[in-house]
Structures are given as structure tokens and as C-alpha cells.
PLY file of the C-alpha trace (Angstrom):
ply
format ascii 1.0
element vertex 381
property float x
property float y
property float z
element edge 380
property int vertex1
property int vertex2
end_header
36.88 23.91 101.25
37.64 21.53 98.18
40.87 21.21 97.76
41.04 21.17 94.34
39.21 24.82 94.60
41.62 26.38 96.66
44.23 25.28 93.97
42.22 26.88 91.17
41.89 30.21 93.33
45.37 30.28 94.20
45.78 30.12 90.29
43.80 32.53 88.94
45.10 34.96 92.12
48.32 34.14 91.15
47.28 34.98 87.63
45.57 38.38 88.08
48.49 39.63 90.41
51.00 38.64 87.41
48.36 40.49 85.13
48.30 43.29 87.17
52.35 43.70 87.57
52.99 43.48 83.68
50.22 45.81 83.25
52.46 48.06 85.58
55.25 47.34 84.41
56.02 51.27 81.64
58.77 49.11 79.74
56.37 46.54 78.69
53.08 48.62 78.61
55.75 50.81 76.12
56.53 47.22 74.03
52.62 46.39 73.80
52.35 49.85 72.32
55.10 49.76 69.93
53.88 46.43 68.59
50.39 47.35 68.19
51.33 50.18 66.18
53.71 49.07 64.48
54.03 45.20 64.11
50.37 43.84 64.37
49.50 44.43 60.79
51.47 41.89 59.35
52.88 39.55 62.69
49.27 39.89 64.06
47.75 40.59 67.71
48.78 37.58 68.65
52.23 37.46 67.23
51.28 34.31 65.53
52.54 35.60 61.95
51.30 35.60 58.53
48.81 37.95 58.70
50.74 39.91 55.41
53.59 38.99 53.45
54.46 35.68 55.19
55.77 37.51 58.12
57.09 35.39 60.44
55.55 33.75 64.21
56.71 35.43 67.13
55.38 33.56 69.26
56.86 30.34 67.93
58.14 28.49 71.66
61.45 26.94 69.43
61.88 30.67 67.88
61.93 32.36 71.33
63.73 30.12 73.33
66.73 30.48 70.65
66.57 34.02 69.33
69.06 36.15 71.69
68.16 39.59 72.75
70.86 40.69 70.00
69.03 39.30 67.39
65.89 39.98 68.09
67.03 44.04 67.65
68.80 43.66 64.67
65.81 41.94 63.44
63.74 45.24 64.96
66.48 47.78 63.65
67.68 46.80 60.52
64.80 44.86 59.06
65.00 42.46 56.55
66.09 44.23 53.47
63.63 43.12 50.26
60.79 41.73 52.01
57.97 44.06 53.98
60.21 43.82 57.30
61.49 47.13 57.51
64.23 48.71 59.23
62.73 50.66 62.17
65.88 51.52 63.75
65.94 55.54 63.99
69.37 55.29 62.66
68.46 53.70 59.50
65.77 56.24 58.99
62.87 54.58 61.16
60.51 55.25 64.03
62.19 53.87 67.09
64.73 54.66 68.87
67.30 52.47 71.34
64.76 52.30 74.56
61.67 51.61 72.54
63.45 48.86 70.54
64.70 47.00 73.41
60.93 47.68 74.73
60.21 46.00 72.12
61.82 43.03 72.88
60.73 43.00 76.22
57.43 42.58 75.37
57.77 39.75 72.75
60.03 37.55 75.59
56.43 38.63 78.29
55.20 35.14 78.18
57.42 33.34 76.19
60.19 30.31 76.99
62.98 30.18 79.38
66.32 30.43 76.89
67.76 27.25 75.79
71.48 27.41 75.55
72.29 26.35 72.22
74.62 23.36 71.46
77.73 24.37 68.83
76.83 23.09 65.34
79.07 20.99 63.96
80.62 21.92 60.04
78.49 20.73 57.45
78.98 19.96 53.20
77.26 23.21 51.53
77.16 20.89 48.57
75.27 18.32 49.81
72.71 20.95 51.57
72.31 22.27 48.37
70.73 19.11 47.37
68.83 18.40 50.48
67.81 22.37 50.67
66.18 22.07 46.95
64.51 19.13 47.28
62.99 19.46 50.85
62.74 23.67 51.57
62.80 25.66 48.31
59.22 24.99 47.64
58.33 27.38 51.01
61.55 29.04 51.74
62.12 30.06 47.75
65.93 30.37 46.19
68.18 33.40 46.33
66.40 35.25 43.69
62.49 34.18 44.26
60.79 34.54 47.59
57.96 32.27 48.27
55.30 31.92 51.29
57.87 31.57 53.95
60.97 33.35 55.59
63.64 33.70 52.73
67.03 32.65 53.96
68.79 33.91 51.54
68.29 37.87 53.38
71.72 39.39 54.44
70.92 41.05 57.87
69.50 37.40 58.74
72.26 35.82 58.02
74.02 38.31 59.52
73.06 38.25 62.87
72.18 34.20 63.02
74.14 31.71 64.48
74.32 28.44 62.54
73.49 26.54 65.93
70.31 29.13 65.81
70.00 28.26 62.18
70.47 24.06 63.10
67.72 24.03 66.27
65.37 25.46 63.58
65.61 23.20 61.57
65.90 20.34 63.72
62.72 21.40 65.96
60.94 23.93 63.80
58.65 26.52 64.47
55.50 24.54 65.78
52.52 25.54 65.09
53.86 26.99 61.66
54.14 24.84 58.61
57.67 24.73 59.20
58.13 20.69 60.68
60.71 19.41 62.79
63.00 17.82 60.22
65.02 15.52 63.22
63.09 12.53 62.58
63.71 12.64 59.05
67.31 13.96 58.23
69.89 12.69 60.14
72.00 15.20 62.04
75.19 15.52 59.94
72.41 16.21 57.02
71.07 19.15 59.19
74.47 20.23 59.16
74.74 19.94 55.42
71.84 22.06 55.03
72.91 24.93 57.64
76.44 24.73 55.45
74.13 25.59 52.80
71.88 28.30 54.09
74.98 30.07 55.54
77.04 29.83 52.02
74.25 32.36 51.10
75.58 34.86 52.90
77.41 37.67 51.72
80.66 37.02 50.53
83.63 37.73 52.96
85.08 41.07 52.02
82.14 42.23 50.19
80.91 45.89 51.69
77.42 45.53 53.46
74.71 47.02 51.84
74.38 50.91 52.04
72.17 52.63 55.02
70.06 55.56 54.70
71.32 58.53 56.76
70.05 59.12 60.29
66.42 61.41 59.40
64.65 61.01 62.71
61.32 58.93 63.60
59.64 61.18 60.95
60.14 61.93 57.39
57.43 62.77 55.19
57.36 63.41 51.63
60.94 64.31 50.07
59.78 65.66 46.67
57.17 67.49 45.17
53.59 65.79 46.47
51.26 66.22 42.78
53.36 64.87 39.45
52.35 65.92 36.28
50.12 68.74 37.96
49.53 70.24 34.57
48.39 66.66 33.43
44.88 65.03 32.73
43.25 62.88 35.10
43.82 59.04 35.01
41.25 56.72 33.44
41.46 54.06 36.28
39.45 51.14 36.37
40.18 49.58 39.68
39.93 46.12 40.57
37.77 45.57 43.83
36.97 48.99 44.45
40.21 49.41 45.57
43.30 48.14 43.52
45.45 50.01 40.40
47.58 47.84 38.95
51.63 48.49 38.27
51.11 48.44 34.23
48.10 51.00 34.77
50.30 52.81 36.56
53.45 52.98 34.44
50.60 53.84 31.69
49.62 56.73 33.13
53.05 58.01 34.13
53.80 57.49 30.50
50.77 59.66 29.64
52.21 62.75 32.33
48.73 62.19 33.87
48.33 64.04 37.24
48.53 61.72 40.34
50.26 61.06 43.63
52.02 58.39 44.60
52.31 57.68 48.42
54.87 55.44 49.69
53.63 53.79 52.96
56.34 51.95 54.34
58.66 53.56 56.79
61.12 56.27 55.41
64.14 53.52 55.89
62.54 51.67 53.09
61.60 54.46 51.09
65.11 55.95 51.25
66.48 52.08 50.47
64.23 51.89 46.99
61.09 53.76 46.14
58.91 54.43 43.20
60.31 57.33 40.99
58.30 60.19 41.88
56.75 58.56 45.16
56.58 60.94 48.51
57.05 58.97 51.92
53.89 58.74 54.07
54.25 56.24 56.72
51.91 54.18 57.60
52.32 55.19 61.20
52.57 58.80 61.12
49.07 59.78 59.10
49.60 63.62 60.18
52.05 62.75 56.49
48.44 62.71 54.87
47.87 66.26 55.74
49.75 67.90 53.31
48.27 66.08 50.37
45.57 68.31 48.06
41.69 66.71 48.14
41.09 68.22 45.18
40.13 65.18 43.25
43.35 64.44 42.36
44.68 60.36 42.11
46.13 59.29 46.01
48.03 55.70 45.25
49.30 53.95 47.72
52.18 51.43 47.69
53.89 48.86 50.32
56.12 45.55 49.99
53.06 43.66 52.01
51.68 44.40 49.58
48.51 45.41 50.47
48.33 46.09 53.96
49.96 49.02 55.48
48.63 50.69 51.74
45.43 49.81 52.39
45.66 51.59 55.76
47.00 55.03 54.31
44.45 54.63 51.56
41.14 53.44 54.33
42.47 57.24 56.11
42.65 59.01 52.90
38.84 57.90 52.04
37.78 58.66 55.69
39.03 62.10 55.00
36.88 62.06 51.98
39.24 61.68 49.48
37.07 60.83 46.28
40.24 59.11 43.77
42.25 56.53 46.17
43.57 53.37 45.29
46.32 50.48 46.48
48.97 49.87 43.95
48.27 46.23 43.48
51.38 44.32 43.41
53.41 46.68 45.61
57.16 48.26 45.19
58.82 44.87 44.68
56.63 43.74 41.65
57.17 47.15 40.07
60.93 47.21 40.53
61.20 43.33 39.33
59.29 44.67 35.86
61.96 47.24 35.21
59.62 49.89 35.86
61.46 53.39 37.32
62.63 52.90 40.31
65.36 55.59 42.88
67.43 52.90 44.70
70.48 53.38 47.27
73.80 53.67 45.35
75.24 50.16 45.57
71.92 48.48 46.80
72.52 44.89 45.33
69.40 43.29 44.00
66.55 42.22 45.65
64.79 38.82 45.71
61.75 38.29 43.51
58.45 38.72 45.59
56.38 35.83 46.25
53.71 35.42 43.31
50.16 37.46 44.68
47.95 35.93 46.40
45.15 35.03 44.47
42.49 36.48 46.94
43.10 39.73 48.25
40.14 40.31 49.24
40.41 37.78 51.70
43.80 39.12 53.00
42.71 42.33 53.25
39.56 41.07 55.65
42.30 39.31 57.81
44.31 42.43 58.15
40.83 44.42 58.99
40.21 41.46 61.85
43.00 41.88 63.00
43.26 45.38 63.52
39.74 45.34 65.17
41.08 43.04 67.77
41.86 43.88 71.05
45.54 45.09 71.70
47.77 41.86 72.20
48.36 41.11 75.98
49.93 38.45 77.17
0 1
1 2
2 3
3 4
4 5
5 6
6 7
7 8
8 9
9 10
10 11
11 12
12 13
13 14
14 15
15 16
16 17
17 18
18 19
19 20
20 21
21 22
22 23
23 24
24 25
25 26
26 27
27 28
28 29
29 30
30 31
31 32
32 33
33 34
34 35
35 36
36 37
37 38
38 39
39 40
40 41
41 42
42 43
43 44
44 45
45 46
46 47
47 48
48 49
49 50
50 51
51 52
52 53
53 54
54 55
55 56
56 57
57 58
58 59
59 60
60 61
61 62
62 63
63 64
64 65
65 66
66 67
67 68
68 69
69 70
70 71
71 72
72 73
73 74
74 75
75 76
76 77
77 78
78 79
79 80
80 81
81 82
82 83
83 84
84 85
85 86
86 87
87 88
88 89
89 90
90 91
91 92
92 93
93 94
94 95
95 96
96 97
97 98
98 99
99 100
100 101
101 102
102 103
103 104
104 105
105 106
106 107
107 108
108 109
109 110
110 111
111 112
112 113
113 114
114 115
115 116
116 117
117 118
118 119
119 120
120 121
121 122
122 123
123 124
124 125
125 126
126 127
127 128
128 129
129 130
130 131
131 132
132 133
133 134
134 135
135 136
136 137
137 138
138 139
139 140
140 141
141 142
142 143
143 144
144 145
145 146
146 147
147 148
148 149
149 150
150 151
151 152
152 153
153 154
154 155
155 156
156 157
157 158
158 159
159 160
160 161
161 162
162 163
163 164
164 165
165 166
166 167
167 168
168 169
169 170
170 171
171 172
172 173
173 174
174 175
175 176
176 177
177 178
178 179
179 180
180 181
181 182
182 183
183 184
184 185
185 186
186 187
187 188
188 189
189 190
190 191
191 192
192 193
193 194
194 195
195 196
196 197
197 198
198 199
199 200
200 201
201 202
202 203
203 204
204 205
205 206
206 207
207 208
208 209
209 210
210 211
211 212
212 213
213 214
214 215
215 216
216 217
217 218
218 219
219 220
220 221
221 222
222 223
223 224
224 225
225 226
226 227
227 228
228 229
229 230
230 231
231 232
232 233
233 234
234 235
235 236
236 237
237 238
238 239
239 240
240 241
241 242
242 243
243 244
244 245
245 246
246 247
247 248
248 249
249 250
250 251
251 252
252 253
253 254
254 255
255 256
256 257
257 258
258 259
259 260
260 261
261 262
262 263
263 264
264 265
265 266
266 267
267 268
268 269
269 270
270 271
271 272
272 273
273 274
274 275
275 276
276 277
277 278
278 279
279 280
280 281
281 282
282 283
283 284
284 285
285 286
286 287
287 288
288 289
289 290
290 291
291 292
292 293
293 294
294 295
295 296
296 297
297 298
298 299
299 300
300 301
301 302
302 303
303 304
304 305
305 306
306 307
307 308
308 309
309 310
310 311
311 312
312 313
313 314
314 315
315 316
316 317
317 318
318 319
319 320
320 321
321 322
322 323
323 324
324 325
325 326
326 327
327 328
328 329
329 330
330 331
331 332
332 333
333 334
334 335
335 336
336 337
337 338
338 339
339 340
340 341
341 342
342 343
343 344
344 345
345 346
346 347
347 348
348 349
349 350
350 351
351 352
352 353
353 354
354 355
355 356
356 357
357 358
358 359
359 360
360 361
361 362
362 363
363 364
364 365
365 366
366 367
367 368
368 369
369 370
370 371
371 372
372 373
373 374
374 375
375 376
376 377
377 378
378 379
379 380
């Protein structure tokens, strides 16, 4: 026989039984699960990232060969607080517990890197990043008040749980095949240093207390208020945009008016418990047996997220495949509406969140990319 052809069939044997052992395998088949339901809408099937809200690659080689096991569940657990990474730790009021996080994290590593042990990072001049940081990164990593298309340092559970070596290898190597470069041929190492200093002077102050958590409420938490406001009220005049969107202002109008509505919160109950909509019940995006409650009686259903049109658009695509005749996404999602001073219930002590990135000016387009996604196969790798 060719010996090239018993190569290739010792290959794709050696593939199919590798196939066939992670297929086996209940702690990973668990992590593809998890991840389907839970991550794929905005990290996509693939893990490749930036199917909503700029979420990050996961499957970035320089990302997974540096992220430790640690960080990887805080990222899971406590989210990113301000952006549409929620917390889906069960103790901070998500759907996962311990074993399904670290599940989890299984699967993401399935595939990925050996670990690269991480060289200390020498101290840098914050000052002097500060100058590099503007000139080279704000224009995709935004400042500590704006968020723009790509991952915003400035978050306090990432700097939190980030090492500034973790911090200096992406920077030096970047996240290939992202738009984040490899800045080593450009700056000059103590400058990568200068701009770590930078990124970790963002950080919460020493001796300032760590953002407030909600209380432990199990993987499940609908509602938390009456569902119908203003149920005496008239019916909105909504014109929406696509078919599908309300915006904020016709929102706040009609809340002004004591019009009759609902307003669904679709982001985990960690998030809704962190900062939600005044008058908003929680129906998570996951858990659509929280739909079941609400009256089809031709009252309003609107839907809100941080994506911000994503995981909404999945509560509100149920809702009108229940036959729900007045359903609509909240256009520019929770963050937009908080940033315009519009009623919000927050966490005592939450500090303030980052600005959202500006919208995107075709959401139709997103919104096909999410549906493509979804109709994909379930990610194995």
C-alpha cells in the first residue's frame, strides 16, 4: 500500500477514535451543552467571538495558552460587570453551578494550546502608557467611561483576576485572528510595560470595597414584581422600527403616559438584580418556561438585554411563536437607557458603568448573524 495512504488512514483513525472519546467523555459533552445554551449567542459556535456586543474570541491560540483555569471561571462566574458578559455563577444569582462551570472550562481548553508558562512582567511608567494607550488602543478598546468595539479594560473583575504578565503576552502577541495585532514589532518591550502599568492603574483603587453581589437565588429566578404595569392604562401607540425594535425614548414616553405594557428583562437574574429597568420582570433568556406566566391578551411584551439585541430578540422570536400579537426589542438595550438618566433599580453602592459602544448601524444584519448562528450545528471540536 502507498505509504503516504497508510499515513492518512492512520490519521483520520487516529482522529475518529479522539472524536469518539471526547464525545464520551459526560464532563465535556456537559461543557458543549452549557456553551451552546448559554454562550453561543454572542461568542458564537465556533467560539470565534463577536457575534453580539464585541464579545470576545475563545478560541484565540495566544488567549488560551495564557488564560489559567482560575481565570477562565471568574470570567464564567462573575461576568464582566457593564458589558453583556454576565455573571453566571449560581452564587451571584446565575444558572450554573461549581461542576458545570468548571465543565465549562473543560470544554473551551478541548482543542486548544498546550499552556505557556508566562514570563514575570517587568514594572512599567502608567504615565507614559497613558500616552501610548490613547494614541494606539482607545480607538477599539474605548476609555474608562466609553466602551467601544472591543474588550474594555477598564472592567473590575478583569482586572481583577488578570495577571499583568497575562495582560503583557496580550499585548505583545495578540489575539490572532482578531483585530487585535501583535504590538512586539512595533513597541519596544519596556513600552509594553508602560502600557500594562497603565491598563492595571485602572483598577480599583486599593482599599476601595468591591462592587456589591446579588444574593445567592438559585439557577432560576423569574419575574420579581408585578408582570403588567399600568394595567388600568391605554395601549401604546408603537411604531416599531424593522418590525421589531421600540426605541428607549418611546419607551420612557409611554411609561410617562401610565400606558399598559410589560417589560421583560432577558439577561440572567445576576444582571437583573445588578441594574434593571424600573418596573422590568426577569425572564432569562435561557429559562423560557419564565414566558409562561405572561398574559397574551394583546398586551405590549418588550424585551431588553446589554447585547443589545440578541438574547431580546430570542425571548421576543418565543413570545411571537406563542402567538403573541404586540412584541418588540427595546432598541438600544439597558445600558443606553441607564446612560440617558432614564429610571433605573441598581445595587446599593453599584459604581457607574461604562458608556455602551455607539449601535451598530445595521441591526438587521446583526440580528441575521445571531439567527446563523444559532441554526448552526452545536460547536464540536
Amino acid at each position: 500500500m502507498n505509504e503516504k495512504l497508510v499515513v492518512l488512514l492512520v490519521v483520520l483513525a487516529s482522529g475518529c477514535a479522539a472524536k469518539k472519546s471526547a464525545a464520551a467523555d459526560p464532563v465535556l459533552d456537559r461543557g458543549r451543552h452549557v456553551y451552546g445554551q448559554l454562550c453561543a449567542t454572542c461568542h458564537g459556535v465556533a467560539g470565534n467571538g463577536y457575534a453580539a456586543d464585541n464579545a470576545p474570541s475563545l478560541r484565540s491560540p495566544t488567549f488560551l495558552a495564557t488564560a489559567s483555569d482560575a481565570f477562565l471561571r471568574d470570567g464564567i462566574a462573575r461576568g464582566r460587570p457593564g458589558t453583556a458578559m454576565a455573571a453566571y455563577g449560581r452564587a451571584l444569582g446565575g444558572p450554573l453551578g461549581p461542576e458545570d462551570v468548571s465543565a465549562l472550562v473543560a470544554f473551551l481548553r478541548q482543542g486548544g494550546p498546550p499552556r505557556v508558562e508566562l514570563p514575570s512582567a517587568a514594572p512599567g511608567n502608567a504615565k507614559n502608557g497613558k500616552v501610548l494607550f490613547e494614541t494606539l488602543c482607545v480607538r477599539c478598546h474605548g476609555t474608562p467611561t466609553q466602551r467601544s468595539s472591543a474588550v474594555h479594560l477598564a472592567n473590575p473583575v478583569l482586572l481583577a483576576t488578570a495577571s499583568d504578565a497575562f495582560l503583557r503576552w496580550a499585548v505583545e502577541w495578540g489575539r490572532p485572528p482578531t483585530s487585535m495585532i501583535p504590538w512586539k514589532e512595533t513597541l519596544r518591550p519596556a513600552q509594553i510595560d508602560d502600557v500594562v502599568a497603565y491598563v492595571r492603574s485602572l483598577a480599583v483603587p486599593p482599599g476601595t470595597p468591591p462592587p456589591p453581589t446579588s444574593p445567592p437565588t438559585g439557577p432560576s429566578a423569574p419575574h420579581r414584581g408585578p408582570i403588567v404595569l399600568n394595567p388600568k392604562g391605554r395601549t401604546p401607540d408603537f411604531t416599531l422600527k424593522d418590525a421589531l425594535y421600540v426605541s428607549i425614548d418611546d419607551l420612557k414616553r409611554a411609561l410617562d403616559q401610565k400606558r399598559r405594557l410589560i417589560i421583560a428583562d432577558a439577561r440572567p437574574p445576576s444582571d437583573y438584580d445588578s441594574l434593571h429597568i424600573t418596573g422590568a420582570i426577569s425572564t432569562p433568556y435561557y429559562d423560557l418556561k419564565s414566558l409562561d406566566d405572561l398574559p397574551n391578551d394583546g398586551t405590549w411584551v418588550l424585551a431588553y438585554c446589554a447585547c443589545p439585541h440578541h438574547v431580546s430578540g430570542l425571548v421576543v422570536d418565543e413570545l411571537r411563536k406563542r402567538g403573541y400579537k404586540h412584541t418588540a426589542v427595546i432598541d438600544e438595550g439597558v445600558f443606553a437607557w441607564q446612560q440617558k438618566g432614564y429610571p433605573v433599580v441598581a445595587a446599593p453602592g453599584l459604581p457607574p458603568f461604562a458608556a455602551p459602544p455607539p449601535p451598530h448601524p445595521d441591526a438587521r444584519a446583526l440580528r441575521s448573524s445571531r439567527d446563523a448562528a444559532l441554526a448552526a450545528p452545536s460547536p464540536v471540536r
